[in-house]
N, C-alpha and C positions, 0 to 999 in steps of 0.2 A: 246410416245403416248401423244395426246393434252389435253388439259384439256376437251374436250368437251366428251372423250369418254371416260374420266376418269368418270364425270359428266352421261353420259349416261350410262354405265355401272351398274350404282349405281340405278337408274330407269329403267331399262329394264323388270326388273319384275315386273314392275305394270302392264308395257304393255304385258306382257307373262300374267299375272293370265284376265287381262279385255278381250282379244280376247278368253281365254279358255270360260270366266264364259259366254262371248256373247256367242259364237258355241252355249252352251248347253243351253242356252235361243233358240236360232235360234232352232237346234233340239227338241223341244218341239213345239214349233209354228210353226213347217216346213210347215206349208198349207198356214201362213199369207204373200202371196208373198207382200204388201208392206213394211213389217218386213225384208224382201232380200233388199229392195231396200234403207231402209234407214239407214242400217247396215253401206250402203260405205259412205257415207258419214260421220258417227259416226267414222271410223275408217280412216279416213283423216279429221277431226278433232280433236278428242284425240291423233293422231301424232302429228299432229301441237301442240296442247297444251303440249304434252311431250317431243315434241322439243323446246321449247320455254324454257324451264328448263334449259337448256346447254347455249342455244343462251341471257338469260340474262348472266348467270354468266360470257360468253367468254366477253360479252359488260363491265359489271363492273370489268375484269380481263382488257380489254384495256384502260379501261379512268384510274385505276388506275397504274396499269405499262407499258402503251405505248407498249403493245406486239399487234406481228399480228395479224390481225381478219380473223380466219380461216372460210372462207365462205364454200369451199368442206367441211370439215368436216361437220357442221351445213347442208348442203344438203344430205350427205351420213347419219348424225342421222335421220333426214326422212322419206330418204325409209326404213330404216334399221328397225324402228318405225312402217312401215306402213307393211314391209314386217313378220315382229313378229306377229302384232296382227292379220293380214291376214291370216299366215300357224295356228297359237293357236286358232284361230275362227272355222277352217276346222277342225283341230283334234279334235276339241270340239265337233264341229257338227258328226263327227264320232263317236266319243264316246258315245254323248246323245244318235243317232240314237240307237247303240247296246245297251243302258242302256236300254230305253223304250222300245224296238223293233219296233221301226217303220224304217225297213229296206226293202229292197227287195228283193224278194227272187230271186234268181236265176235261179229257174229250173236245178238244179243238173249240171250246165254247169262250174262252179267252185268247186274245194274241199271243201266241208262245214267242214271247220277245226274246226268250235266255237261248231256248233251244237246247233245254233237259232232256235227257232220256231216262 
C-alpha cells in the first residue's frame, strides 16, 4: 500500500463525521432547495482539500527520496473522498429525516417496521 492511502486512511474520518454532520444539517433544512444545491459543490471541495493532504506529503515524499509520483492513487483518494462524504451525507439525511419526523408516509404500502408517526 502507498503512502497516500496510508495518509488517507488516517483522514478518512473527517470526511465520514463532515458528510454525517451535513445529512443532518441537510435534513433539517430539507425545504431550503439551494441548501441541495450548494451542498455539491461543498463536497467536491472539502475532497479536494482532503485530498490535497496525501498529494502534499506524496510531493515532499518525491523531492526528498526521488520515489514515484503516484498520480492513480491521488485520483482514486478523490472519488474515494467524494464517494464517503456522498453515501455519510444520505445516511445522515435519513437518519435526521427519522430523528425529527419529517418523513413520508407511505400509506401502509411498505411494512412500517419503526412505527413513525
Amino acid at each position: 500500500m502507498g503512502k497516500v492511502y496510508d495518509i488517507f486512511d488516517k483522514f478518512s474520518i473527517i470526511s465520514i463525521a463532515i458528510g454525517f454532520i451535513l445529512g443532518l444539517y441537510l435534513a433539517v433544512n430539507h425545504n431550503d432547495s439551494n441548501l441541495w444545491l450548494r451542498a455539491i459543490p461543498f463536497i467536491l471541495v472539502f475532497s479536494l482539500i482532503m485530498t490535497l493532504i496525501p498529494f502534499i506529503s506524496v510531493v515532499v515524499d518525491n523531492i526528498k527520496n526521488n520515489v514515484k509520483f503516484p498520480i492513480m492513487e491521488i485520483i482514486e483518494a478523490f472519488f474515494l473522498n467524494v464517494a464517503m462524504i456522498a453515501v455519510c451525507l444520505a445516511f445522515g439525511v435519513v437518519v435526521g429525516s427519522f430523528l425529527i419526523g419529517n418523513v413520508i408516509v407511505d400509506n401502509g404500502k411498505l411494512p412500517n417496521l419503526l412505527n413513525f408517526h
